[in-house]
ZATIBA-341254 format. One record per residue (C-alpha): residue number from 1; residue in one letter; x, y, z. Coordinates in Angstrom, 3 decimals, padded with zeros to 6 digits, always signed. Layout:
SITE    i  aa         x         y         z
SITE  NUM   A         X         Y         Z
...
//
This chain:
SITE    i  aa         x         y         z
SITE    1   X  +028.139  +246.687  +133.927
SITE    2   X  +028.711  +242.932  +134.256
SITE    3   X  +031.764  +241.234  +135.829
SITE    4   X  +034.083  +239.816  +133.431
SITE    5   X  +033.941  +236.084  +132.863
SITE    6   X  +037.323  +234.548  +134.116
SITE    7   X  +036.908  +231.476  +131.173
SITE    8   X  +036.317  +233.260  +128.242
SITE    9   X  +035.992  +231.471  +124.503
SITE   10   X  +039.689  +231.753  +123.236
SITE   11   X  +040.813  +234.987  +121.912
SITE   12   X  +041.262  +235.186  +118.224
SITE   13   X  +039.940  +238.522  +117.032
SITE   14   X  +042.335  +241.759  +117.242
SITE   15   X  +041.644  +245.516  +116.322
SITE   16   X  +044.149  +247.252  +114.886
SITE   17   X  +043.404  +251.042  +114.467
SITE   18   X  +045.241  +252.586  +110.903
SITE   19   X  +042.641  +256.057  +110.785
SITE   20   X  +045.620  +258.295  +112.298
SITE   21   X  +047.171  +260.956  +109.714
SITE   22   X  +050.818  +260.477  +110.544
SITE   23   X  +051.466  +264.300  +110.820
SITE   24   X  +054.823  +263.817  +112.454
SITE   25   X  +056.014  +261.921  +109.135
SITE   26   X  +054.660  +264.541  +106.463
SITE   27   X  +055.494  +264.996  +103.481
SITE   28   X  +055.930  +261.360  +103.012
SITE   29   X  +052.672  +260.313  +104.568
SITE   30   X  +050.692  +263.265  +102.238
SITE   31   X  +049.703  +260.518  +099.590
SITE   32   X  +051.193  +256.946  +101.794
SITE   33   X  +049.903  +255.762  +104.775
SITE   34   X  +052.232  +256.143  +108.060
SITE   35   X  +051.390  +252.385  +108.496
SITE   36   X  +052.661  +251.565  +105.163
SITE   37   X  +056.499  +252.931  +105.740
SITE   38   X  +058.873  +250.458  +105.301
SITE   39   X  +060.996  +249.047  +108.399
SITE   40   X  +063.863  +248.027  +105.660
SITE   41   X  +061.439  +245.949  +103.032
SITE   42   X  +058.230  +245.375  +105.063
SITE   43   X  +055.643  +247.704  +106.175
SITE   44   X  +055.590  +248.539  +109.598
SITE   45   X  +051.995  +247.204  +109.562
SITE   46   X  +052.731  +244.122  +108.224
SITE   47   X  +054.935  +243.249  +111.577
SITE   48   X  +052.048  +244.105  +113.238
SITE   49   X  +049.973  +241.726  +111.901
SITE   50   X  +052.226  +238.775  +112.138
SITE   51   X  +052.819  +239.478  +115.694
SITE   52   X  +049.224  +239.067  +115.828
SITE   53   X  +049.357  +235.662  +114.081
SITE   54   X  +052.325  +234.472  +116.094
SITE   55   X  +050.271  +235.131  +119.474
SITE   56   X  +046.993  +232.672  +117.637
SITE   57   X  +045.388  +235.670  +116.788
SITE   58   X  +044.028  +235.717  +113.156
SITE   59   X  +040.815  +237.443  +112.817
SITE   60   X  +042.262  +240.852  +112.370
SITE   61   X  +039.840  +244.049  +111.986
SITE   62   X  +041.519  +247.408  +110.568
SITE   63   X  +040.052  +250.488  +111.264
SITE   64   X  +040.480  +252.878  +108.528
SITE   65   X  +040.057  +255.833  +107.617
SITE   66   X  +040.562  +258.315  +104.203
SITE   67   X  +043.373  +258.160  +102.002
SITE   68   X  +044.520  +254.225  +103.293
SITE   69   X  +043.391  +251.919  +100.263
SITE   70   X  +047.480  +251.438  +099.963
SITE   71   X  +046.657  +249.391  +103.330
SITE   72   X  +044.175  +247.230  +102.127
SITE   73   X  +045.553  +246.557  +098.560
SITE   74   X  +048.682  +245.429  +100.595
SITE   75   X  +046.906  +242.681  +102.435
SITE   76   X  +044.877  +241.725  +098.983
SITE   77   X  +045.768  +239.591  +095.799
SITE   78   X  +048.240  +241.210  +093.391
SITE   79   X  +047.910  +239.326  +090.430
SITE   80   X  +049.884  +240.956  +088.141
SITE   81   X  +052.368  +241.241  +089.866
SITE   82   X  +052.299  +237.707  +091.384
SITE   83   X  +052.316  +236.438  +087.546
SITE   84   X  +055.340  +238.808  +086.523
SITE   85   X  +057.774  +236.721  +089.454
SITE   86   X  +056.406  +233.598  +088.275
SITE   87   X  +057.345  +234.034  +085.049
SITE   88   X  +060.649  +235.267  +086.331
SITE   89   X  +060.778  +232.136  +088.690
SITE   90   X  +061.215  +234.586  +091.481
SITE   91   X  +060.082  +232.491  +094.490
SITE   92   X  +061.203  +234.041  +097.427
SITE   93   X  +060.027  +237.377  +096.169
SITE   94   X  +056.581  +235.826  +095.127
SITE   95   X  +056.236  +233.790  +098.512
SITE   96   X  +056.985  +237.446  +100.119
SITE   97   X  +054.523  +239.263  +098.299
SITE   98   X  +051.559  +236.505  +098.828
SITE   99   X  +052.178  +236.485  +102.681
SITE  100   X  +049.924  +239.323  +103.686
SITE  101   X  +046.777  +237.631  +101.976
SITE  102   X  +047.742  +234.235  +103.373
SITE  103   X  +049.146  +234.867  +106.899
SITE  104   X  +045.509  +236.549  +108.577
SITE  105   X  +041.879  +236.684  +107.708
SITE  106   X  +042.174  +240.921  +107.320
SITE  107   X  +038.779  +243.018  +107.284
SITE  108   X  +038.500  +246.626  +107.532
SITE  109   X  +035.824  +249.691  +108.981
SITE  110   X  +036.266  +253.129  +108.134
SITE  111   X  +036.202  +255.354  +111.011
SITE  112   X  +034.239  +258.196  +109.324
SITE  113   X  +035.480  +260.981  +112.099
SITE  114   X  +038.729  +261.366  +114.165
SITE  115   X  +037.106  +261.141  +117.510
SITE  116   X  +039.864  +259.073  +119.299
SITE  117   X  +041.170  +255.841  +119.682
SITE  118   X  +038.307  +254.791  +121.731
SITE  119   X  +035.783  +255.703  +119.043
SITE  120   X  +038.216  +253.549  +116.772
SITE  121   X  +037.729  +250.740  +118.612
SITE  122   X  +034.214  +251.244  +119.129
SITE  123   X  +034.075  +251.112  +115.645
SITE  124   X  +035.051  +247.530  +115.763
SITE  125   X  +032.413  +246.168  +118.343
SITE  126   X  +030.160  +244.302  +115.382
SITE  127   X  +033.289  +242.350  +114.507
SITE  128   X  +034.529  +241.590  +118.354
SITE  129   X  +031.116  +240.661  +119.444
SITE  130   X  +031.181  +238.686  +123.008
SITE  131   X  +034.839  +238.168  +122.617
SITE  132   X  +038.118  +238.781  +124.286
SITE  133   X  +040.217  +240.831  +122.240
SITE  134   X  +042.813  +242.683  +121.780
SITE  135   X  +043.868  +246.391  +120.378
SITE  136   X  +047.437  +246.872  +118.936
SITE  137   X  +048.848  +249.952  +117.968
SITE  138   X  +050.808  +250.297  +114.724
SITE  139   X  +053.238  +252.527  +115.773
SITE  140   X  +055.100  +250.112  +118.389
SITE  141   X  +056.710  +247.163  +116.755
SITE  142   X  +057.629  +244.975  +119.581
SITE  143   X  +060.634  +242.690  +118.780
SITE  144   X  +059.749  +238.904  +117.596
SITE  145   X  +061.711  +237.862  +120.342
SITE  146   X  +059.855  +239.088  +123.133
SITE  147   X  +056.560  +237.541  +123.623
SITE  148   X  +054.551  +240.318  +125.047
SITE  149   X  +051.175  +239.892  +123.739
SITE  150   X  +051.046  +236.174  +124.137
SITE  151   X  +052.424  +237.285  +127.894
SITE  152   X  +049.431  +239.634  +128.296
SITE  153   X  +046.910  +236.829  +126.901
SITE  154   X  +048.119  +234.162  +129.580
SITE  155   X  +047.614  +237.193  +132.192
SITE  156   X  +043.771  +238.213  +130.764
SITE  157   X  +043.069  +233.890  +131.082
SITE  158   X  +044.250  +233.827  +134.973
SITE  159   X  +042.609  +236.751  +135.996
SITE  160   X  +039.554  +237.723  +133.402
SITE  161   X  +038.982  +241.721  +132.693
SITE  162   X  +041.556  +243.321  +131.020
SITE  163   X  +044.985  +243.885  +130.282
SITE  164   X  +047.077  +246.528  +129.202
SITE  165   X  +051.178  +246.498  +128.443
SITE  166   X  +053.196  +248.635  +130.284
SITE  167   X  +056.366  +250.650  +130.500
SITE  168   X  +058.841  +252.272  +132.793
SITE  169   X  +059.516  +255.531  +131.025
SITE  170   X  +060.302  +257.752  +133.893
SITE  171   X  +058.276  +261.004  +135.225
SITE  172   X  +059.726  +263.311  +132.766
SITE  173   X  +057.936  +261.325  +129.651
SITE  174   X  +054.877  +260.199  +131.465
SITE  175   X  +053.128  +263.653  +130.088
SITE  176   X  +052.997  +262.022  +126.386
SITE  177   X  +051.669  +258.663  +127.633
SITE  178   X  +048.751  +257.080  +129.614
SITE  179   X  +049.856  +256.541  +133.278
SITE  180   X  +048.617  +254.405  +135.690
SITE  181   X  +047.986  +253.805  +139.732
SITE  182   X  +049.424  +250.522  +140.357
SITE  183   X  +049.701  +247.399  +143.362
SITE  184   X  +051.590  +244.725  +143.082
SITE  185   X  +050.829  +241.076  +142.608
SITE  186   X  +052.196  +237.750  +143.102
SITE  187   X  +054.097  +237.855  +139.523
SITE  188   X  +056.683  +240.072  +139.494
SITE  189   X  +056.022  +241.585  +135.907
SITE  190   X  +052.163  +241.488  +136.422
SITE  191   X  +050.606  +244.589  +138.335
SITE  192   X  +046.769  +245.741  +139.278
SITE  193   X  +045.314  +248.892  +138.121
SITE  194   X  +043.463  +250.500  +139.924
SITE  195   X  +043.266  +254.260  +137.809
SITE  196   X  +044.494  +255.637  +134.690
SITE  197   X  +044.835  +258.853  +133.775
SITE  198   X  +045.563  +260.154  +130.260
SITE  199   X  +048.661  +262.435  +129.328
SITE  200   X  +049.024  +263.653  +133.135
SITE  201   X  +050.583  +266.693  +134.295
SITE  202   X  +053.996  +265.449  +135.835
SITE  203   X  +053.360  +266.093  +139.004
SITE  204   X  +050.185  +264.747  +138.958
SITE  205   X  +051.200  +261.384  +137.297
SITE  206   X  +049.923  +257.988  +139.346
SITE  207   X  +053.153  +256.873  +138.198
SITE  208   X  +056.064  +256.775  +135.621
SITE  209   X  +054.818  +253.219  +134.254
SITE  210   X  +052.681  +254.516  +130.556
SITE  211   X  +050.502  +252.600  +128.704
SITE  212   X  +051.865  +251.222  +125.156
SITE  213   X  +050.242  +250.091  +122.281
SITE  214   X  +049.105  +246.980  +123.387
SITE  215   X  +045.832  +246.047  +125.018
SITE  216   X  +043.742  +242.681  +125.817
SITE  217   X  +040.021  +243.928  +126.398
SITE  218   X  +037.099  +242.119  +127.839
SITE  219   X  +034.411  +243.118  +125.425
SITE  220   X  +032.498  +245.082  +128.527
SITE  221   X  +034.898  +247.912  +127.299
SITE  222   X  +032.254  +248.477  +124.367
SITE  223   X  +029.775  +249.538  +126.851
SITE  224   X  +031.894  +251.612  +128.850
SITE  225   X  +033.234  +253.617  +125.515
SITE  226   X  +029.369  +254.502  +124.666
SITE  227   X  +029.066  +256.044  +127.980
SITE  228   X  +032.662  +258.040  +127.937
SITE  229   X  +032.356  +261.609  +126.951
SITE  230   X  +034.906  +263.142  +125.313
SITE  231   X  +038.199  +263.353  +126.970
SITE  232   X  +041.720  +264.725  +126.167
SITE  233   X  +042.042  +266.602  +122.885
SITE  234   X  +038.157  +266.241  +123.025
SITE  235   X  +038.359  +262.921  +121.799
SITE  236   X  +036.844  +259.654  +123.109
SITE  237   X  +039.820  +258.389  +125.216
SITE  238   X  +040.624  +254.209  +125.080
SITE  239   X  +041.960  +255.203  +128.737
SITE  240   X  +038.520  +256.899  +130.028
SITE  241   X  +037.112  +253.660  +129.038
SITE  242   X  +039.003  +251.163  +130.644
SITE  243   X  +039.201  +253.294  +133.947
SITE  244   X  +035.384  +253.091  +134.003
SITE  245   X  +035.659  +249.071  +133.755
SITE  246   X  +038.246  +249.885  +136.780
SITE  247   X  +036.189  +251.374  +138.798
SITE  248   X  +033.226  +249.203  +138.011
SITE  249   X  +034.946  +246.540  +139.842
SITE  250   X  +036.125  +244.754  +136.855
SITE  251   X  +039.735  +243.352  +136.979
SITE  252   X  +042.242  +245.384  +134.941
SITE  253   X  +045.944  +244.252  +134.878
SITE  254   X  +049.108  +245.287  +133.983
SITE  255   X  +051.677  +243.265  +132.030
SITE  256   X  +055.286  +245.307  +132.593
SITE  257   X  +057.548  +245.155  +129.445
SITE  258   X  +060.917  +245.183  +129.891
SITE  259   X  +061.841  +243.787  +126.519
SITE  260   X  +062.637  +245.430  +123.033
SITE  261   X  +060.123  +247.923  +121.260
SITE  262   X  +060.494  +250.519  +118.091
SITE  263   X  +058.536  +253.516  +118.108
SITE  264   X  +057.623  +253.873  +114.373
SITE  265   X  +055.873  +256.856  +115.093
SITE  266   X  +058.873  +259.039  +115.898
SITE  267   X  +061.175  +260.143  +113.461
SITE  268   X  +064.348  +259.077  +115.202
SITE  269   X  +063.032  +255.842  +116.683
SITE  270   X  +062.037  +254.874  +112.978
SITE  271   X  +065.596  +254.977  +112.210
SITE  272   X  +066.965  +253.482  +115.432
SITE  273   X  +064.214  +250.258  +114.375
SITE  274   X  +065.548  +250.015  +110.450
SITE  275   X  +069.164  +250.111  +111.680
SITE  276   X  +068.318  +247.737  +114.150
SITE  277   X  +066.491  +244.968  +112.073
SITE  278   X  +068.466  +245.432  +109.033
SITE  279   X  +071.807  +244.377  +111.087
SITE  280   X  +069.951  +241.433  +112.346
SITE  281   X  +068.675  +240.062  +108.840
SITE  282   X  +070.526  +236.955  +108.066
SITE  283   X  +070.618  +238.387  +104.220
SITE  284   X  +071.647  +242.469  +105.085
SITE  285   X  +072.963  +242.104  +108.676
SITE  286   X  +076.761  +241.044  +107.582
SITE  287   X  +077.132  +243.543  +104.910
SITE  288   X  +074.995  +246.301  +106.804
SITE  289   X  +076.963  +245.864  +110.264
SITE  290   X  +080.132  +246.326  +108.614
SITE  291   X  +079.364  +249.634  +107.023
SITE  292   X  +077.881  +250.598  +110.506
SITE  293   X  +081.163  +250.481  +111.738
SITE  294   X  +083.155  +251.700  +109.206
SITE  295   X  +080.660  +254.730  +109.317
SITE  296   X  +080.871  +255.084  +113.166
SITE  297   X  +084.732  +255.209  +112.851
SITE  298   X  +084.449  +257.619  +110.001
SITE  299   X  +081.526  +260.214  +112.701
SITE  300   X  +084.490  +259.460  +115.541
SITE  301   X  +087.325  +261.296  +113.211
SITE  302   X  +084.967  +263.887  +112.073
SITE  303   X  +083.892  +265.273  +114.652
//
């Protein structure tokens, strides 16, 4: 396995894995993908993707999987129903509905079997090619405010390798995440790697810092993820991978978020992110925050 190049071409390309069946959200994901519930009027997905734009990365690969054409009609023409708001003179509605075709240049891959997220992005390695790039999950929205993947892309041009986005979550949680061994570097929010271990006992944990769902690969991960056997859950772990690119001697870094994320995969941290961006939209928040606490004074005398 080759050492990372510390001057890569820039990164443009990002892989964004949608195959997952979004169990935890049935029965409204039987027949719509979880990726495709709406954080007050725009899929969760769609956030995704601008994030991606707003960090200079627009060559965005999907990897899908069955029953998620509702993902890729969103990010394609709609011409009827672009016509119907002209008509109408609707413009902000018609500018809203074009951005998803304008905003990226959107392919897609079906995975054809669930064998993990590091299959998924396997999947992806005849788009990435050569290139740095990176992996976001769609179930963390990270706030516009809080620039970690153009954080995490500075950090992957210092130091080459890879980069993955960390959180403090404390030992009790670190079972449901990736954890990591850590050392500290100069930068105070920048930390090396040195193992990972997926979904680890508690009291076998590294650490409490967990992996979220952003990554900036070096495209040596490709390699790695052919030789990974299967791993937790007996599927081709994303973690396994990287580790290997650890121990190889290849850089891997940590970029520690401290900043604002939504976990749209959870059932109560999908309502904690509506509430949240609705009462900051210049159009709903006004209206929206004072009903929140009208309705908080109204739970206080109830209860």
């Amino acid at each position: 396995m080759t050492q990372a190049s510390r001057t890569p071409s820039p990164t443009r390309k990002v892989v964004i894995p949608v195959a997952g069946l979004g169990t935890r959200f049935l029965p409204a994901t039987k027949a719509v993908p979880k990726e495709m519930l709406p954080v007050v009027d725009v899929p969760a997905l769609q956030y995704i993707v601008e994030e991606a734009v707003r960090a200079g990365l627009p060559e965005v690969m999907m990897v899908t999987g069955r029953n998620k054409s509702a993902i890729e009609d969103h990010f394609d023409r709609m011409p009827e129903i672009e016509a119907a708001l002209e008509r109408k003179g609707d413009h902000a509605r018609l500018a809203a509905v074009r951005r998803p075709t304008e905003m990226a240049d959107v392919h897609f891959i079906r995975q054809g079997q669930a064998l993990g997220l590091g299959h998924a992005v396997l999947c992806a390695a005849p788009f990435v090619g050569n290139d740095v790039f990176a992996v976001m999950l769609g179930d963390d929205l990270i706030d516009s405010r809080d620039l970690l993947l153009e954080r995490m892309l500075e950090v992957q041009a210092q130091h080459g390798g890879s980069v993955l986005a960390l959180l403090e979550v404390g030992i009790s949680n670190i079972d449901k995440y990736g954890a990591v061994a850590v050392q500290p570097t100069d930068a105070e929010d920048v930390v090396r790697i040195t193992d990972l271990v997926e979904k680890p006992r508690q009291e076998q944990a590294p650490s409490s810092l967990a992996i979220i769902g952003r990554y900036v690969l070096a495209p040596e991960i490709f390699a790695a993820l052919r030789d990974t056997p299967p791993g937790a859950g007996g599927e081709i772990q994303l973690t396994d991978g990287i580790k290997a690119l650890a121990t190889a001697g290849q850089p891997v870094h940590g970029v520690v978020f401290t900043g604002r994320r939504y976990d749209t995969g959870d059932r109560l941290d999908y309502l904690k992110a509506v509430v949240r961006l609705a009462a900051e939209r210049d159009d709903l928040g006004p209206a929206f925050r004072d009903f929140l606490v009208e309705f908080s004074a109204d739970l206080t005398h109830t209860q």
